[in-house]
Steps between C-alpha positions, in 0.01 A plus 500: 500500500775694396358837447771708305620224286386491099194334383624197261178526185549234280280550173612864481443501171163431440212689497445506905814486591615812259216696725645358818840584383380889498256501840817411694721700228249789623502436882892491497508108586820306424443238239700179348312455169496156366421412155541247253578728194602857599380821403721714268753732708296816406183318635560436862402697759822694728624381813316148430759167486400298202605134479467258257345230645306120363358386860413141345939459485686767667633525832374804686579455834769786538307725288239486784701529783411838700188548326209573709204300306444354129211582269414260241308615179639235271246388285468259194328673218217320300500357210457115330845366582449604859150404548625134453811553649540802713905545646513424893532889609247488740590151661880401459610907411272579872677219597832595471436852607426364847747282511754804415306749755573188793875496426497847486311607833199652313182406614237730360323431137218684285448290174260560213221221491161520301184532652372204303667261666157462679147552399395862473161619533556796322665389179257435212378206395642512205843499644471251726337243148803619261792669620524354813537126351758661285709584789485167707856416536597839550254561791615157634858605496371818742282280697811301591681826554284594762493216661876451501522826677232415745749177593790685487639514891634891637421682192233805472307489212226706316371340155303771314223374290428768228207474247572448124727764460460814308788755356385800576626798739484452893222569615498505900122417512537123498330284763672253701301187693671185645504241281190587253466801274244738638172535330485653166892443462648253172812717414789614682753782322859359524608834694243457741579124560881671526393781730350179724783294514748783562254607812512188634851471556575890625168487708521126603188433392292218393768232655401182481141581277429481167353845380309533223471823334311670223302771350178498262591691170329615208321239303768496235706343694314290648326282212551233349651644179733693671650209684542313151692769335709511819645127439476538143187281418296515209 
């Protein structure tokens, strides 16, 4: 791997990859930001290269060229319309990334999965009988991510498999276990999922696994309530 070229993120400018964006911002890495709609001017972080990007129709191949690795937190956000019909981000948009990194002599992928693409002992049961459901196509979309990657000939590749995620401040006490959450674990704090993926790639970690990371927090974060108000349900 190329070890002084920038780190392509595509998703900058969501949640996880905002806190990704300032990790590497804050341990001087080089970074080609990719984003469907960009931040405002006064928004971005210095010395970062932001392009405007739609991965499911644009051509990226020379925008990766030289770049040391890709991170993937592109992510479809829930609601009705995309419970029944999510976009193809995680299978045509991966898709295309790879196909982009292959003409472009990259080889080395972290992307943003969900740990419940498989069964979790950890997550309640109420989860698992409500929200879960709710999520099927999404969570088959990732499952086909994965194992696209898994398929996928000379390339490097760590899928991170956070719990439901949580906005709030990075922690650093998450807990990371291949493939399952650890015990006691059901959410996962976008910067800690960010801190993760970012790891991976600068520590070459995780290739080829599936790590699953979370943390237990405070019960009001944790129930049922909480995860209702989060998607906006009554």
């Amino acid at each position: 791997m190329n070890s002084t070229g920038p780190i392509a993120v595509f998703g900058a400018g969501g949640a996880t990859g905002t806190h990704l964006l300032r990790f590497a911002h804050a341990r001087e890495q080089v970074i080609r930001a990719f984003e469907h709609n960009l931040p405002p001017e006064d928004e971005r972080l210095e010395g970062i290269e932001y392009i405007q990007c739609d991965v499911l129709q644009d051509e990226i191949t020379e925008q990766l060229r030289g770049c040391r690795a890709v991170v993937s937190t592109l992510g479809v956000a829930f609601g009705p319309s995309a419970a029944v019909d999510p976009p193809p981000l995680y299978t045509q948009g991966t898709q295309n990334i790879l196909n982009a990194m292959k003409d472009a002599d990259v080889d080395r992928i972290a992307v943003m999965s969900a740990a419940f693409v498989a069964e979790q002992p950890s997550v309640p049961a109420w989860f698992k009988m409500t929200v879960r459901p709710a999520l099927a196509k999404i969570l088959e979309q990732m499952r086909e991510m994965e194992a696209m990657l898994e398929r996928e000939a000379g390339i490097k590749w760590t899928a991170v498999r956070p719990g439901w995620l949580l906005d709030l401040p990075f922690s650093g006490e998450a807990l990371v276990a291949n493939e399952e959450l650890p015990e006691g674990c059901f959410r996962c704090r976008h910067a800690d999922a960010a801190n993760l993926l970012l790891r991976s790639i600068l520590d070459e970690d995780w290739v080829g696994a599936k790590p699953a990371i979370g943390k237990p927090e405070a019960g009001e974060h944790e129930s049922l309530l909480a995860i209702k108000s989060e998607l906006g349900i009554e």
